[in-house]
mmCIF file of the C-alpha atoms, coordinates in Angstrom:
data_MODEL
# 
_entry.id   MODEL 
# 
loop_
_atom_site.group_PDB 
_atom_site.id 
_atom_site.type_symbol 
_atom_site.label_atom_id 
_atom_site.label_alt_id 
_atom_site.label_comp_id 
_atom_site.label_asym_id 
_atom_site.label_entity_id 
_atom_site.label_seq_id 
_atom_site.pdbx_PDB_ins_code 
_atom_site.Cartn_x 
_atom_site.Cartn_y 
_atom_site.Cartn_z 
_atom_site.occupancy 
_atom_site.B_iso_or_equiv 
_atom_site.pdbx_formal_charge 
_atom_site.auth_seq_id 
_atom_site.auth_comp_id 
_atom_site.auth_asym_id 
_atom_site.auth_atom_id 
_atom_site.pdbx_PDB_model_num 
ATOM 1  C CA . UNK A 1 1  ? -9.375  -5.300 -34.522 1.00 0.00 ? 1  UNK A CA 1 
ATOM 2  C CA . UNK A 1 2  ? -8.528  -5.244 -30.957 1.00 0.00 ? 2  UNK A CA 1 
ATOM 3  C CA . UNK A 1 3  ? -11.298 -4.049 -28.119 1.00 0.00 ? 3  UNK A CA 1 
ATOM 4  C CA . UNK A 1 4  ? -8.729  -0.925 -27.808 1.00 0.00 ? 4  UNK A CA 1 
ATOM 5  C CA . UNK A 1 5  ? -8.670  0.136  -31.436 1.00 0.00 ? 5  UNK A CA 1 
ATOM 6  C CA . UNK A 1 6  ? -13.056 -0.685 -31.622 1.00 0.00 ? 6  UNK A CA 1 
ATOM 7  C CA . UNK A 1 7  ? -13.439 1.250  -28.451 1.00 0.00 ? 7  UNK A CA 1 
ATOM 8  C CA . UNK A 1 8  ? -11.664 4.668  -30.169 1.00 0.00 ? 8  UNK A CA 1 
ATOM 9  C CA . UNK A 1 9  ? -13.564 4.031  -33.490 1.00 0.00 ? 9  UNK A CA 1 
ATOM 10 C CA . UNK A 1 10 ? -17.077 4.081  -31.787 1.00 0.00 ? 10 UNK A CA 1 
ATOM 11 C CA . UNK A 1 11 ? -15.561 7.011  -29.690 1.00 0.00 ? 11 UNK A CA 1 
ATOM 12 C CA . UNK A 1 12 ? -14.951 8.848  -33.484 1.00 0.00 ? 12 UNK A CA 1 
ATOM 13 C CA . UNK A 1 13 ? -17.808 7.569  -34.844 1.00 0.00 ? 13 UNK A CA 1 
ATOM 14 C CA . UNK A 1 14 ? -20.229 9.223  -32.149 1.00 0.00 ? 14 UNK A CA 1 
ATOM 15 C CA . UNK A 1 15 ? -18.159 12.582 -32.268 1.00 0.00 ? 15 UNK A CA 1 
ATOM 16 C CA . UNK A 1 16 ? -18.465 12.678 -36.259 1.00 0.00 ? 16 UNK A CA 1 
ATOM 17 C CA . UNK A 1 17 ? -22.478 12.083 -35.578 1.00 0.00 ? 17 UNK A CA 1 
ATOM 18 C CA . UNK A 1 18 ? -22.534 15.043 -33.090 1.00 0.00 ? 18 UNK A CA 1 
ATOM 19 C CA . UNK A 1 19 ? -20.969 17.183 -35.333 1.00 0.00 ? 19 UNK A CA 1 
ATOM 20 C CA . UNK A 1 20 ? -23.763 16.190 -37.578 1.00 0.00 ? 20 UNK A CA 1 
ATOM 21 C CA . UNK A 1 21 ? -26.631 17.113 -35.548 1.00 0.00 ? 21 UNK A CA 1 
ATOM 22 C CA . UNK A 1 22 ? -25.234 20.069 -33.947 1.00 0.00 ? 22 UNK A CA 1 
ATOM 23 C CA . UNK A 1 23 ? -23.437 21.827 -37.113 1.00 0.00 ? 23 UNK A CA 1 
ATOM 24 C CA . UNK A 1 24 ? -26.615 24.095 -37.877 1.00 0.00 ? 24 UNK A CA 1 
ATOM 25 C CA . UNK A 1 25 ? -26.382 25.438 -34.573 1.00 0.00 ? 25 UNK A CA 1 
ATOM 26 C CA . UNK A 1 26 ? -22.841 26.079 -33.767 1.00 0.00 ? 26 UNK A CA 1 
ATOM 27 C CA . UNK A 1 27 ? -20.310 28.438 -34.911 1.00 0.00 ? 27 UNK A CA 1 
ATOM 28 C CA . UNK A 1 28 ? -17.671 28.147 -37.574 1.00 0.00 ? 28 UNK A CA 1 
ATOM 29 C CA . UNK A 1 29 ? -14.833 28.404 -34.590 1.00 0.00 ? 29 UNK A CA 1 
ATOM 30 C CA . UNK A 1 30 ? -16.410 25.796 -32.729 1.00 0.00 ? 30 UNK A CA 1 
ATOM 31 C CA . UNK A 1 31 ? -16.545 23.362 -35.519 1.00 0.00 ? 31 UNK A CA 1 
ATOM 32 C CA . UNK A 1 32 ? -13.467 23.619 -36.380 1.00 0.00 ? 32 UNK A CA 1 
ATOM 33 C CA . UNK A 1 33 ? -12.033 22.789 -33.152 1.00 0.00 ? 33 UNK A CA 1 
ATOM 34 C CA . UNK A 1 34 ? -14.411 19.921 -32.564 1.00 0.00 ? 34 UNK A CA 1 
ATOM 35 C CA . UNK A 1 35 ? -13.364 18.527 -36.473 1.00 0.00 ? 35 UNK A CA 1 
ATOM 36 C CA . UNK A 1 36 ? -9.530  19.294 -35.296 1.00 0.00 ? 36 UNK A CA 1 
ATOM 37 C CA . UNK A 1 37 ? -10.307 16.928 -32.145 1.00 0.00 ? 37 UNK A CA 1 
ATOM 38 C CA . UNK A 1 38 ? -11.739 14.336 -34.570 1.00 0.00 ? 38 UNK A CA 1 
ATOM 39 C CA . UNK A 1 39 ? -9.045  13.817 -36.193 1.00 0.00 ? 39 UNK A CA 1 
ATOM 40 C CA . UNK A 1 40 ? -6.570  14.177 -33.235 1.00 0.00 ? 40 UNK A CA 1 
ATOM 41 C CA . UNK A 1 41 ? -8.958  11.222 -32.228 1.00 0.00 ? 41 UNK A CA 1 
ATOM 42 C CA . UNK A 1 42 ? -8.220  9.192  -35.837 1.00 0.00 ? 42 UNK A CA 1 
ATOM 43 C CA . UNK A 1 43 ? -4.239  10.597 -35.663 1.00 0.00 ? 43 UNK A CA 1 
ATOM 44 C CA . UNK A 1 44 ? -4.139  8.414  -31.993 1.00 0.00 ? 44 UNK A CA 1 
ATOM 45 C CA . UNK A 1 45 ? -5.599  5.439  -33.577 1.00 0.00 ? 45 UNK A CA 1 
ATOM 46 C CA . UNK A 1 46 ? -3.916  5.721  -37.494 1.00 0.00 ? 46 UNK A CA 1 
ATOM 47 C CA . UNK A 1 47 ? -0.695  7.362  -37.349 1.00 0.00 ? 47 UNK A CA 1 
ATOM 48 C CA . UNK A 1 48 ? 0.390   6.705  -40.364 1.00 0.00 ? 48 UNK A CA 1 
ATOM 49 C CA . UNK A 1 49 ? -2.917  7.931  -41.567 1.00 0.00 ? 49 UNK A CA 1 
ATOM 50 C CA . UNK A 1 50 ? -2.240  11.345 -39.915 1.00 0.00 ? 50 UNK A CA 1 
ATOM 51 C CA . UNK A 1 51 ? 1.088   11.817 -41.855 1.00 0.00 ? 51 UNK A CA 1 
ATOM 52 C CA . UNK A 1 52 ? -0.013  10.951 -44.966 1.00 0.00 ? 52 UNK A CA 1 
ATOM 53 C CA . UNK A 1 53 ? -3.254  13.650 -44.045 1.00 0.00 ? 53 UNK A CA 1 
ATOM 54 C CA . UNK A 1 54 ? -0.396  15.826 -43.067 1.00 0.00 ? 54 UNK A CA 1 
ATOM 55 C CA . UNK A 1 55 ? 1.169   16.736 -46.540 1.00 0.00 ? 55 UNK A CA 1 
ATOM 56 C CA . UNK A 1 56 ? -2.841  18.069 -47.519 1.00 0.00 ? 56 UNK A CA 1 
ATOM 57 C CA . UNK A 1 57 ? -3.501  21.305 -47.704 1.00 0.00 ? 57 UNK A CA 1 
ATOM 58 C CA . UNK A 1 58 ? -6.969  23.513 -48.044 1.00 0.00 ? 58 UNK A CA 1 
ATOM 59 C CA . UNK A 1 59 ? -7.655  24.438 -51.418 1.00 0.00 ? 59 UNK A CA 1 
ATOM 60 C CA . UNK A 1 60 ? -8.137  28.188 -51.330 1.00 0.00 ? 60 UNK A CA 1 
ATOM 61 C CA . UNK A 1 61 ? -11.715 27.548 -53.574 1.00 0.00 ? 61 UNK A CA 1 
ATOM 62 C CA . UNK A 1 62 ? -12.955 25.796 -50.332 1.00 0.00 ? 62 UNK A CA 1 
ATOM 63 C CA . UNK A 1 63 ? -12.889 22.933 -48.113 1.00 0.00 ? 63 UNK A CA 1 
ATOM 64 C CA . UNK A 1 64 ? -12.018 19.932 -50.065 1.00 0.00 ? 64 UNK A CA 1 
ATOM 65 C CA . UNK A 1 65 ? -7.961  19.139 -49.991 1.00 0.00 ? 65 UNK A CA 1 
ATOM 66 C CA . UNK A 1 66 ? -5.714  18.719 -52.565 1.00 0.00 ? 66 UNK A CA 1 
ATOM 67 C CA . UNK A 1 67 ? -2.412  16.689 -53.410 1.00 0.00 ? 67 UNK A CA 1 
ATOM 68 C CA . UNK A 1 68 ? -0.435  19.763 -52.674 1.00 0.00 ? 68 UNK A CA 1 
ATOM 69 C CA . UNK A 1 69 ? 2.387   19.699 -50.144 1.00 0.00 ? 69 UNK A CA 1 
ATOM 70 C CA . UNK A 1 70 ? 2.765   22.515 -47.760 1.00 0.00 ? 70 UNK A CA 1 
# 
């Protein structure tokens, strides 16, 4: 892994373990734009990652995603 690539993991990894501590105390809106930056973070570093996460959508019983295209 290049210094580049190791420099925007450690950047994901510390915003995944903020949004650890702090999701008690935040609001539903502002998690989900701080999980939407997360993975605009990953998207940067994975492209090909972020296409495949692309065709996922929410499963209207909750959060977990399914292998249903949009």
């Amino acid at each position: 892994m290049c210094s580049i690539e190791g420099g925007a993991l450690q950047r994901v990894a510390e915003a995944i373990d903020r949004l650890e501590a702090d999701r008690q105390n935040t609001d539903a809106a502002d998690l989900e734009a701080r999980i939407a930056a997360v993975w605009s973070m990953v998207s940067e570093i994975d492209p090909e990652l972020a296409r495949l996460a692309s065709g996922y959508r929410n499963d209207d019983r909750g959060p977990l995603l399914v292998l249903w295209p949009r």
